[in-house]
MIMAR-995885 format. One record per residue (C-alpha): residue in three letters; x, y, z. Coordinates in pm, 1 decimal. Layout:
! MIMAR-995885
@residuo ALA&u X&v Y&w Z
...
This chain:
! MIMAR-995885
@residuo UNK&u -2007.3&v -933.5&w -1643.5
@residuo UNK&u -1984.2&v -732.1&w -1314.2
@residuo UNK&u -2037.1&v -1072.1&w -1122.7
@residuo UNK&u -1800.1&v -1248.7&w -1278.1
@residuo UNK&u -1557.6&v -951.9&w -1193.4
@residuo UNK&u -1656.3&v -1024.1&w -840.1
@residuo UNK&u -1617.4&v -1392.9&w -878.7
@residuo UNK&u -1221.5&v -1330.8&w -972.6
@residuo UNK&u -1230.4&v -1076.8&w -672.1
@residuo UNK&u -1312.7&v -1336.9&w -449.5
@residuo UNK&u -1088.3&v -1563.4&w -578.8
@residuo UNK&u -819.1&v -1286.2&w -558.8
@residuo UNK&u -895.5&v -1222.8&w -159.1
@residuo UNK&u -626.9&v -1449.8&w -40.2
@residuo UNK&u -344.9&v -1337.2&w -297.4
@residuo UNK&u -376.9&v -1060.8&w -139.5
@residuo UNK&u -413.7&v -1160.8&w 212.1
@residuo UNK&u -74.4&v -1352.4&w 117.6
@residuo UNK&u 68.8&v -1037.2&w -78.1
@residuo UNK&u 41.4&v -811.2&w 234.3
@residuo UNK&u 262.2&v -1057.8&w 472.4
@residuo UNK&u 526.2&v -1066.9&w 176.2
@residuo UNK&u 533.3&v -701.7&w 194.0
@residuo UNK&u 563.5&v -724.6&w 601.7
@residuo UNK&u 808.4&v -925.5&w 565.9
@residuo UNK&u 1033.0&v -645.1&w 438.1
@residuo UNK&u 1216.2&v -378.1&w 634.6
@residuo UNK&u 1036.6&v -99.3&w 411.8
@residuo UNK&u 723.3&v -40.9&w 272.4
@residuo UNK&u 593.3&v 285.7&w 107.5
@residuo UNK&u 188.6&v 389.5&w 171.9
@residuo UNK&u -74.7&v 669.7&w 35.8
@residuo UNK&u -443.0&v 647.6&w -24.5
@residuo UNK&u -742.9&v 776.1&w -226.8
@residuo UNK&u -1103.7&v 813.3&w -192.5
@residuo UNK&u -1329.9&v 574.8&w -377.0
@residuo UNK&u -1766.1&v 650.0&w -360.1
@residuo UNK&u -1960.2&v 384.2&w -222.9
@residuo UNK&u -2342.4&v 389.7&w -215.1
@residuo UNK&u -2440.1&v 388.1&w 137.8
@residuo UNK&u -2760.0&v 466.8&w 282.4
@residuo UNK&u -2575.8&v 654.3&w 558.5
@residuo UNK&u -2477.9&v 913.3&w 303.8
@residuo UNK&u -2689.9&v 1203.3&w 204.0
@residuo UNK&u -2968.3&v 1135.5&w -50.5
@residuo UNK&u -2814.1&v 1162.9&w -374.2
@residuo UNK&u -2405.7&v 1146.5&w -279.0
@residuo UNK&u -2189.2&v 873.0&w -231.6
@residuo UNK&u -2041.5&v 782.6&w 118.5
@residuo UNK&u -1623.2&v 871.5&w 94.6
@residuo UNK&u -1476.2&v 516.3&w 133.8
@residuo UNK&u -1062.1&v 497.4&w 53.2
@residuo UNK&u -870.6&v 238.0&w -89.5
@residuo UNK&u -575.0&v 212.6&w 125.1
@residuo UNK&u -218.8&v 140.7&w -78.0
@residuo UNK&u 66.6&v -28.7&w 51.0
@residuo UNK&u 383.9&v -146.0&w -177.4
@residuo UNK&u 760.6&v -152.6&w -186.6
@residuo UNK&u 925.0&v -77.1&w -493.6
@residuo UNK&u 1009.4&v -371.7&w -718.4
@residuo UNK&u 761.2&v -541.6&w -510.5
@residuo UNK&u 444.1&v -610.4&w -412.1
@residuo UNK&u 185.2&v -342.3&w -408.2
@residuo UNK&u -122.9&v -439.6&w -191.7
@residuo UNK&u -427.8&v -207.5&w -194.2
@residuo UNK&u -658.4&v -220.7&w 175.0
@residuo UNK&u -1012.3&v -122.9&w 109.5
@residuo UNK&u -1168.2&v 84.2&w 410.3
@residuo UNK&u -1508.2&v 263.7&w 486.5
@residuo UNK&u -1284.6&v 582.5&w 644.1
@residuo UNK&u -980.9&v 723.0&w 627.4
@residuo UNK&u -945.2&v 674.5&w 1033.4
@residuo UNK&u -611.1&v 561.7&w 1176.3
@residuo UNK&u -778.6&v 244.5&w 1187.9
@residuo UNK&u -662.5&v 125.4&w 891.1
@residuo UNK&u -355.4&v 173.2&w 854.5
@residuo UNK&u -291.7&v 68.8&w 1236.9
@residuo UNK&u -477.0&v -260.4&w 1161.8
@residuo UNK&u -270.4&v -349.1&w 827.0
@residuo UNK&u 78.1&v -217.4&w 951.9
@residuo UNK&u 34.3&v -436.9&w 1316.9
@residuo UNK&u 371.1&v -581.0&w 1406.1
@residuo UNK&u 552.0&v -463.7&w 1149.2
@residuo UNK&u 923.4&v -379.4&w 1186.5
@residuo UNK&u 1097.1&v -126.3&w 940.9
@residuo UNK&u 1086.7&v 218.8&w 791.8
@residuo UNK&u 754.3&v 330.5&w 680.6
@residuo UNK&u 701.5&v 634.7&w 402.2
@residuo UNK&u 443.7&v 875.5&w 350.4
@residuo UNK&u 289.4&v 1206.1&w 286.8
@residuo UNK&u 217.3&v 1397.8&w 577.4
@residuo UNK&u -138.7&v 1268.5&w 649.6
@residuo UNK&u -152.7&v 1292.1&w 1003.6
@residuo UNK&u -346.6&v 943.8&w 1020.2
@residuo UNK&u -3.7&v 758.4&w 974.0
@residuo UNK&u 226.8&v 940.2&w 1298.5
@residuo UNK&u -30.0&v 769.6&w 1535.6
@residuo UNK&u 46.1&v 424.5&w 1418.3
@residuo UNK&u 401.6&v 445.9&w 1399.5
@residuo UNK&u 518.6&v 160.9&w 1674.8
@residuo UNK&u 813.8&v 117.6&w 1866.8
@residuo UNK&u 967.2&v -92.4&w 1566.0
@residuo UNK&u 861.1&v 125.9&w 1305.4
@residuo UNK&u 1058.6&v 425.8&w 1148.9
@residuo UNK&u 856.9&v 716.4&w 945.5
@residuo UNK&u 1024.2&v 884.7&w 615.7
@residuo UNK&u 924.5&v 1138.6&w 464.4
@residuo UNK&u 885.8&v 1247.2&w 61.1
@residuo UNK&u 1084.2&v 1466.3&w -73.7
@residuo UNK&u 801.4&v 1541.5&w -341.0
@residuo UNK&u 561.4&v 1651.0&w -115.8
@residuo UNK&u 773.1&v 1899.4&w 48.1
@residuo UNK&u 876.7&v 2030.4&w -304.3
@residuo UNK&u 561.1&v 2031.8&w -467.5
@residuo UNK&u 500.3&v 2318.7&w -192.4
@residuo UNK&u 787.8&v 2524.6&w -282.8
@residuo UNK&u 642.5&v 2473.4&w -688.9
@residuo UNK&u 374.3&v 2634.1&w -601.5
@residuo UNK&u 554.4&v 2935.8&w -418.2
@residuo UNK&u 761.7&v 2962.0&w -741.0
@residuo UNK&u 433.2&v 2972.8&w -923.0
@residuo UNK&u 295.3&v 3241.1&w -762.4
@residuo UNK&u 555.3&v 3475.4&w -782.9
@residuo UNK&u 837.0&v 3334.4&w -1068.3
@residuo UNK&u 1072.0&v 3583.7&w -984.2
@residuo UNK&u 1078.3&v 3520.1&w -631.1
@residuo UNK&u 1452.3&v 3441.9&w -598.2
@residuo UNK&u 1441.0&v 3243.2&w -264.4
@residuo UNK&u 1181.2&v 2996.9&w -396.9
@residuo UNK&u 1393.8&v 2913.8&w -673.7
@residuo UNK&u 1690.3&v 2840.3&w -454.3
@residuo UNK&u 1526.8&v 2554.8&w -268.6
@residuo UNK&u 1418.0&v 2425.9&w -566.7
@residuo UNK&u 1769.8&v 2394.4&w -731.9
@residuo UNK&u 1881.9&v 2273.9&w -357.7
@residuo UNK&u 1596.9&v 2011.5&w -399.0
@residuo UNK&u 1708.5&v 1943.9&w -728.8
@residuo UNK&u 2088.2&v 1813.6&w -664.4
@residuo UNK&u 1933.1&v 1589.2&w -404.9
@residuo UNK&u 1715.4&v 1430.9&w -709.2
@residuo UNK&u 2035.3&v 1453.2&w -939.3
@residuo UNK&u 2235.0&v 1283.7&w -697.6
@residuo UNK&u 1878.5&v 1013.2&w -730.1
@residuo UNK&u 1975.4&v 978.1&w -1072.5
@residuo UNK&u 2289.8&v 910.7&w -1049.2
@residuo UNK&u 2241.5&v 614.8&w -795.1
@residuo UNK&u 1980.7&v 465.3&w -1048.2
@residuo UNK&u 2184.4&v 493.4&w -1347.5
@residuo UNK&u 2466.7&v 306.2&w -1228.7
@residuo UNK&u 2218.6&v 43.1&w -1062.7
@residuo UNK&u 2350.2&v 124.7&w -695.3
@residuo UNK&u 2248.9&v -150.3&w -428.3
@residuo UNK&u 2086.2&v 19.7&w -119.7
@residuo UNK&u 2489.2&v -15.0&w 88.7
@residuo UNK&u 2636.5&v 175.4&w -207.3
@residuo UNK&u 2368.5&v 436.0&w -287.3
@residuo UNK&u 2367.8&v 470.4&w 119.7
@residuo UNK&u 2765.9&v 550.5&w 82.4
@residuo UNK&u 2646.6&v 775.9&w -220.1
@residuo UNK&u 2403.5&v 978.6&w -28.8
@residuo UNK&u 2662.6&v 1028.4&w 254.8
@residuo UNK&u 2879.8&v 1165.2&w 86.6
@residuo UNK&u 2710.8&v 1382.3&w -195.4
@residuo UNK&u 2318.4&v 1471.7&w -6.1
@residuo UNK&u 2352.4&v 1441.9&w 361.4
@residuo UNK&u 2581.0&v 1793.7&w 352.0
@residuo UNK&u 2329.1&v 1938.6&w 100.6
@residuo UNK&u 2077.2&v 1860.9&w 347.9
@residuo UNK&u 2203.5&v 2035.2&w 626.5
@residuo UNK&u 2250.4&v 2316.1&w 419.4
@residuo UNK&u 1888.1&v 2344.9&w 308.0
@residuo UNK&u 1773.6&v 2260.3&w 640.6
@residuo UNK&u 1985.0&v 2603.5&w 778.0
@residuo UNK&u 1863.2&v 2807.3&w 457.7
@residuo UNK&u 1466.2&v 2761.0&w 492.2
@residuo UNK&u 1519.2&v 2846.3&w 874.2
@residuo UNK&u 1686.6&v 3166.9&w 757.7
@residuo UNK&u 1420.2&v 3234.9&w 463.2
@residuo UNK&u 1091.2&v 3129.5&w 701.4
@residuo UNK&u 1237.4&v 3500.7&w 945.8
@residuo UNK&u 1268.0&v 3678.5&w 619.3
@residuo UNK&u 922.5&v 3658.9&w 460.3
@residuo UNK&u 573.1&v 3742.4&w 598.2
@residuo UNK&u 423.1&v 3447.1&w 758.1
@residuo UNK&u 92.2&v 3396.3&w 562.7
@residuo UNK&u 286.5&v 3379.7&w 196.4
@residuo UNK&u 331.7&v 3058.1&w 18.7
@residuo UNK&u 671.8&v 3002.3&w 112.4
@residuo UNK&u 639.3&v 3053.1&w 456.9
@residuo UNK&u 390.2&v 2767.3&w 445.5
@residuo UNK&u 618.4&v 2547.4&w 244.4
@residuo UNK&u 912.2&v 2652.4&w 513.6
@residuo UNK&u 684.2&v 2543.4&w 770.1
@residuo UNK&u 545.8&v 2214.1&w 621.7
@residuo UNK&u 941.8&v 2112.9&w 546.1
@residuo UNK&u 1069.1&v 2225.7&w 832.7
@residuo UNK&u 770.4&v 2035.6&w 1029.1
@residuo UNK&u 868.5&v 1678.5&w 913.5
@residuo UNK&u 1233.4&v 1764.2&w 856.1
@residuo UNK&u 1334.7&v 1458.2&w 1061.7
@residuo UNK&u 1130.5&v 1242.4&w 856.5
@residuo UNK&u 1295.1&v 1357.6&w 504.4
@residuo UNK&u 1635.2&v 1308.0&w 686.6
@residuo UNK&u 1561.9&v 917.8&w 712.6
@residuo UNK&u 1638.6&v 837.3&w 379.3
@residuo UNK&u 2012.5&v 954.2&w 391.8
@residuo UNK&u 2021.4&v 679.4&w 620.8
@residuo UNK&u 1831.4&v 372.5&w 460.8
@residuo UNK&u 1963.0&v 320.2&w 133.8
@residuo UNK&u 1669.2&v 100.5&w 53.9
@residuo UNK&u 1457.6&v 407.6&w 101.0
@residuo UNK&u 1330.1&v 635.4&w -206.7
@residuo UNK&u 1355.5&v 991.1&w -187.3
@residuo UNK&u 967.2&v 1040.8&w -242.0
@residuo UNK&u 672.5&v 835.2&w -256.9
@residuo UNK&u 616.2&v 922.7&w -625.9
@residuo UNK&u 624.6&v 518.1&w -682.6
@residuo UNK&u 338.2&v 486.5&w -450.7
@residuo UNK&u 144.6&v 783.8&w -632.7
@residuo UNK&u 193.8&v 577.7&w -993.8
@residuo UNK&u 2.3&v 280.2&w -878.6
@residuo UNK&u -301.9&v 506.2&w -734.1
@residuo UNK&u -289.3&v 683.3&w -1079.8
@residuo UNK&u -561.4&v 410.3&w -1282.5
@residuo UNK&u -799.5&v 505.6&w -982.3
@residuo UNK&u -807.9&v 853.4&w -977.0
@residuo UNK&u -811.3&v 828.1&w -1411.4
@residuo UNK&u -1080.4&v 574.8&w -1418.8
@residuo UNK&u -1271.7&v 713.1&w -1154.1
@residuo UNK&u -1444.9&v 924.3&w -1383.3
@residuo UNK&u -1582.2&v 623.5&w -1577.1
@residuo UNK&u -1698.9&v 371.3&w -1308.9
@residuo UNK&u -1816.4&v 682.9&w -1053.4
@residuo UNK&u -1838.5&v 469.6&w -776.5
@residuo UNK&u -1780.4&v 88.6&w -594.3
@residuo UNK&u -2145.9&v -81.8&w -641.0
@residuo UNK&u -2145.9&v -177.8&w -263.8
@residuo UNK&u -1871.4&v -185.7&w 39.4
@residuo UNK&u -1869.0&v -543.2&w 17.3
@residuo UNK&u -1685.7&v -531.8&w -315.0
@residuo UNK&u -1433.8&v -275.2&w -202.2
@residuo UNK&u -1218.2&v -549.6&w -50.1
@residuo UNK&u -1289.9&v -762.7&w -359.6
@residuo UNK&u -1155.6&v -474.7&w -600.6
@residuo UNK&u -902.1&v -433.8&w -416.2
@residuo UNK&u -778.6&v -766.4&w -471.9
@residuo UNK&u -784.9&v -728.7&w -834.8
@residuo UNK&u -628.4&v -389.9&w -788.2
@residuo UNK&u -370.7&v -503.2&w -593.0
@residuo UNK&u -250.4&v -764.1&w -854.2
@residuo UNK&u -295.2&v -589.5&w -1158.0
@residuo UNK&u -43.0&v -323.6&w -1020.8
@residuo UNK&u 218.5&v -572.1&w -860.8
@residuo UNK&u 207.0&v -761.5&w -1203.8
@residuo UNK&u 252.3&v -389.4&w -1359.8
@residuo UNK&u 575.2&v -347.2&w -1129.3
@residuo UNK&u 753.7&v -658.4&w -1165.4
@residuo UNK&u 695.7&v -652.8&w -1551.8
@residuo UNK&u 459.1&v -942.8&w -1556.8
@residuo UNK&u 179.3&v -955.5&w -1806.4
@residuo UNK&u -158.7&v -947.1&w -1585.5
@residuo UNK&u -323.1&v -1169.2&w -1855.8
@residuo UNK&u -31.6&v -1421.0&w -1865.2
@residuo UNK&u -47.9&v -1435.5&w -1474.7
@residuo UNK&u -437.5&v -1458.1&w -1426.2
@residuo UNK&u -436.9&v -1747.1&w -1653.8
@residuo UNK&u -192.4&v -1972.3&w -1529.2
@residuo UNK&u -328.9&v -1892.8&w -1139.5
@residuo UNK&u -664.8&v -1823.4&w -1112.8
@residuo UNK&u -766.6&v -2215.9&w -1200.8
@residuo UNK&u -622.9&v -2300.6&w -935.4
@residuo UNK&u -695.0&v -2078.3&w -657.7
@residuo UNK&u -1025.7&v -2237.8&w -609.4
@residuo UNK&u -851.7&v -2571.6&w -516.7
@residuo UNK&u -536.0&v -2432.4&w -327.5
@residuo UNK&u -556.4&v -2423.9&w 41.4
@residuo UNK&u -527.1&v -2103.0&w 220.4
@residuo UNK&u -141.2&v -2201.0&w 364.5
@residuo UNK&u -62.3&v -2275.9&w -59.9
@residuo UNK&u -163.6&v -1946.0&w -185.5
@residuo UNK&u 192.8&v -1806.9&w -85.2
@residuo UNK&u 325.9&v -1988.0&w -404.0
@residuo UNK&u 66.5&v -1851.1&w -641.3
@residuo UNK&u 103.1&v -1453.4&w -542.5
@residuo UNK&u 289.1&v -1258.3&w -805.6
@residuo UNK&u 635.0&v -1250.0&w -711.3
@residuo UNK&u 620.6&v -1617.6&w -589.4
@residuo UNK&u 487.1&v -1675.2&w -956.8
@residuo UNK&u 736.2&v -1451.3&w -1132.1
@residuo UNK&u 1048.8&v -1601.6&w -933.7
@residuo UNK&u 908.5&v -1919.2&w -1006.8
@residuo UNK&u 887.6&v -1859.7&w -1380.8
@residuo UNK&u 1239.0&v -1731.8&w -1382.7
@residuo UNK&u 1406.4&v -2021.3&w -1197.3
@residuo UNK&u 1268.6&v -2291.4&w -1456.1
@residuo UNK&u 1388.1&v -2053.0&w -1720.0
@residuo UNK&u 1721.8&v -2017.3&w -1554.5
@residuo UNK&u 2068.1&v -2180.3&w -1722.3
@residuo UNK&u 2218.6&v -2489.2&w -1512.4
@residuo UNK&u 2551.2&v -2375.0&w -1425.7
């Protein structure tokens, strides 16, 4: 059974190849990553070696998982080469040394509020940490608005002109007051400082309307790793990692465009073995699923 996983893997390897120059293609992509075991006899007797699955994706669109032996700048430098457009991220510190001349870096807005959560957390009454958080909070109302009323990225650009990029400034001159008023090893100093560290990197998305305010897309298709890593423990060998992330990589694009995975694998993985490598652009699964809906379409 496991080889016959593999088997599909393989087949799988240039989908994905063809799935990652879609997504570079695009002025905006969205990455994060999480550590996978892999048995290596480099690691100590008894532990797994800390390999990462690498994820790249834009939302509505392709999501492409990279598997690497480290979580080095050297993967993410490797798989981002060339591109041209607005990159988002936590604030791993692997991803500001590939940033190119081309290449624009946005922040999450999750990530810096998850900090001030935790402030709030620690001391509930704590009225300053409960002001960011309702400041936070009408940026992700204003979020909700856009999406409700189905806002193309010019409009919900207009939207956040007019409605976040004022709230912004004003949170921006609020956590510079609150970071003098409280002692600097508490919580919400540290969120102060982690926010006000990558403020120019949150800014970006007031003015990319294509651009989410978090990464909490990104985070959704790493979440079958980190819940079935508990039942498979750990990749059988590092030459499968790029294999299973293949099949990773199109189970969660097929998840995102609302394509069923079965449905998909079916009509494309009998032919893979006979399409040559320039061909497999037509058999990834957006080029399937636009496919699909163009036969389906009416004549007008």
């Amino acid at each position: 059974l496991g080889d016959g996983v593999m088997a599909v893997g393989a087949l799988l390897l240039p989908v994905n190849a063809a799935q990652r120059l879609e997504l570079l293609a695009g002025d905006y992509l969205q990455a994060d990553e999480t550590p996978v075991g892999v048995p290596s006899p480099d690691a100590p007797k008894g532990q797994n070696h800390r390999a990462w699955q690498w994820q790249y994706s834009v939302p509505g669109g392709p999501v492409v998982f990279d598997f690497q032996m480290s979580r080095s700048r050297a993967g993410p430098a490797a798989f981002l080469q060339n591109f041209q457009g607005v990159v988002q991220t936590d604030a791993y510190s692997a991803y500001d040394s590939v940033m190119g001349p081309g290449m624009i870096h946005a922040g999450c807005w999750a990530h810096a509020r998850r900090k001030f959560h935790e402030a709030h957390q620690l001391d509930p009454a704590d009225a300053l940490a409960r002001e960011v958080l309702e400041r936070i909070g009408r940026l992700y109302a204003v979020e909700a608005q856009a999406r409700a009323g189905k806002l193309a990225a010019v409009a919900r650009q207009q939207r956040r002109a007019e409605q976040s990029a004022a709230e912004v400034a004003e949170l921006k001159a609020r956590l510079v007051v609150i970071r003098a008023a409280v002692l600097p090893g508490s919580q919400l100093a540290k969120a102060c400082d982690y926010a006000l560290r990558i403020w120019d990197r949150l800014e970006v998305f007031l003015a990319h309307g294509q651009v989410e305010i978090d990464t909490n897309l990104a985070e959704n298709a790493m979440r079958p790793i980190a819940l079935g890593r508990k039942n498979w423990l750990h990749i059988g060998d590092e030459k499968a990692g790029p294999k299973i992330a293949a099949i990773l990589s199109v189970l969660a694009t097929c998840r995102r465009l609302g394509i069923h995975p079965r449905d998909y694998l079916l009509a494309v993985l009998p032919k893979l073995g006979r399409t040559s490598t320039g061909d497999v652009k037509h058999l990834t699964p957006l080029a399937w699923h636009r496919a699909r809906q163009a036969a389906v379409a009416p004549v007008s």
